[in-house]
N, C-alpha and C positions, 0 to 999 in steps of 0.2 A: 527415539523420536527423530523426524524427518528433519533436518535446518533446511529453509528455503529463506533464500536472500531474497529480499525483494527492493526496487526501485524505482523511483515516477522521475519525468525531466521536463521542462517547457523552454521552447526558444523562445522569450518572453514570457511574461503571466500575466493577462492571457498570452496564448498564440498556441502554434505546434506541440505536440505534446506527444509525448512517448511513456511507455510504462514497460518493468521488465519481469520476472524471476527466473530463477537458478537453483538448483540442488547442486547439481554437476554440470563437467561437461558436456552430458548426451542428456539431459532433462531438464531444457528451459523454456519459456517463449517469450514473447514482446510484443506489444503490438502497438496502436498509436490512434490519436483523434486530430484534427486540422487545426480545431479552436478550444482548449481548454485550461487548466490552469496545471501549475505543480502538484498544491497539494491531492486535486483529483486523480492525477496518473500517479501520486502514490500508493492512494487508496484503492483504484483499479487494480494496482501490480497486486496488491493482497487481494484483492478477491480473485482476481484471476488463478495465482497461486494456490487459492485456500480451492479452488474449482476443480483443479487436474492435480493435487500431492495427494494422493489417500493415504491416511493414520493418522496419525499423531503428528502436531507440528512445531517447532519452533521457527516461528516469522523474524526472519534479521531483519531490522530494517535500520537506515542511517536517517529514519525522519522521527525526529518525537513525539510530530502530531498524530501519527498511528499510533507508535508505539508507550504514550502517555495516554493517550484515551482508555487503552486497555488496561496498562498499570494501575491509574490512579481512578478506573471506573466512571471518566467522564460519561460515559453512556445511559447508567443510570441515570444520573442528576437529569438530562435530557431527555428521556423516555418518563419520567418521574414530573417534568416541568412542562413536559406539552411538545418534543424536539423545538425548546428554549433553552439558550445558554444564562451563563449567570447575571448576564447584562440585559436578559428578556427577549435579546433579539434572536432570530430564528437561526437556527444550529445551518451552518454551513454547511456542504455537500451530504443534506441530509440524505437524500435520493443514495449517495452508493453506503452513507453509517446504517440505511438500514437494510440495506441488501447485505452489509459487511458484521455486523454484529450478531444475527441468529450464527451464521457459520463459524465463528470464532468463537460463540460460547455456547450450540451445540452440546449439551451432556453427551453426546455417543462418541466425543471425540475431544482429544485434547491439545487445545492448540496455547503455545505460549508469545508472548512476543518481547523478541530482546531489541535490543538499539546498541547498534556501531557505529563510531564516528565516520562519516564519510571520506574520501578521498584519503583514507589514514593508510594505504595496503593492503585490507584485507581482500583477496584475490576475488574470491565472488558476490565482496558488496562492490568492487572495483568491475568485475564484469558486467555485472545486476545495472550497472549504471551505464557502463557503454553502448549493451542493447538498448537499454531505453533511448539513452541522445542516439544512435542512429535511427531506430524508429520515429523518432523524434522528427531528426531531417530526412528522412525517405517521404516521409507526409508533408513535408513543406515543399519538397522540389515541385 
């Protein structure tokens, strides 16, 4: 299986916003929105990642709102409740959970998702995160 780091960043939340991934050094991208939030361009970075890695994946990610969604299968309960969380009110960035969930549980394809502490060393959740904040500010100047 493929490890793809992946990373969202915002200069505020809302404000400038960047998202990244990484396998290696010659297979990443990044890119960025003007006005959005954190948890969005983390969500983005997985889908974008989940777009350009073909096979099998393991998604690193150092956010646990991606990577608990999947573990603990909030997605059902929200697909199951109307995309309503457990307090009724409307599942937040529904618009990319459900561009982000057929490809993540896809039968042709097996994608898992772990969680790294952020900012801890790890060199490509540590890169994953610098594209992001430069794309981040390249969209703010």
């Amino acid at each position: 299986m493929i490890r793809v780091f992946t990373d969202g960043a915002c200069l505020g939340n809302p404000g400038p916003g960047g998202w990244a991934w990484i396998v290696d050094d010659d297979h990443y991208d990044s890119g960025a929105e003007i006005m959005t939030t954190n948890q969005r361009m983390e969500l983005t970075a997985v889908i974008n990642a989940l777009k350009n890695v073909l096979g099998d994946v393991i998604v690193v990610s150092d956010s646990t709102y991606v990577v608990n969604c999947f573990k603990d299968a909030w997605w059902k309960r929200w697909v199951k409740n109307g995309w309503r969380n457990s307090k009724g009110d409307p599942v937040a960035n529904a618009d990319l959970w459900k561009e982000l969930i057929p490809m993540a549980t896809n039968p042709s394809r097996k994608v898992e998702f772990e969680w790294v502490k952020g900012h801890s060393g790890n060199p490509l959740n540590e890169r994953a995160d610098s594209l992001a904040q430069r794309a981040a500010l390249e969209v703010s100047s």
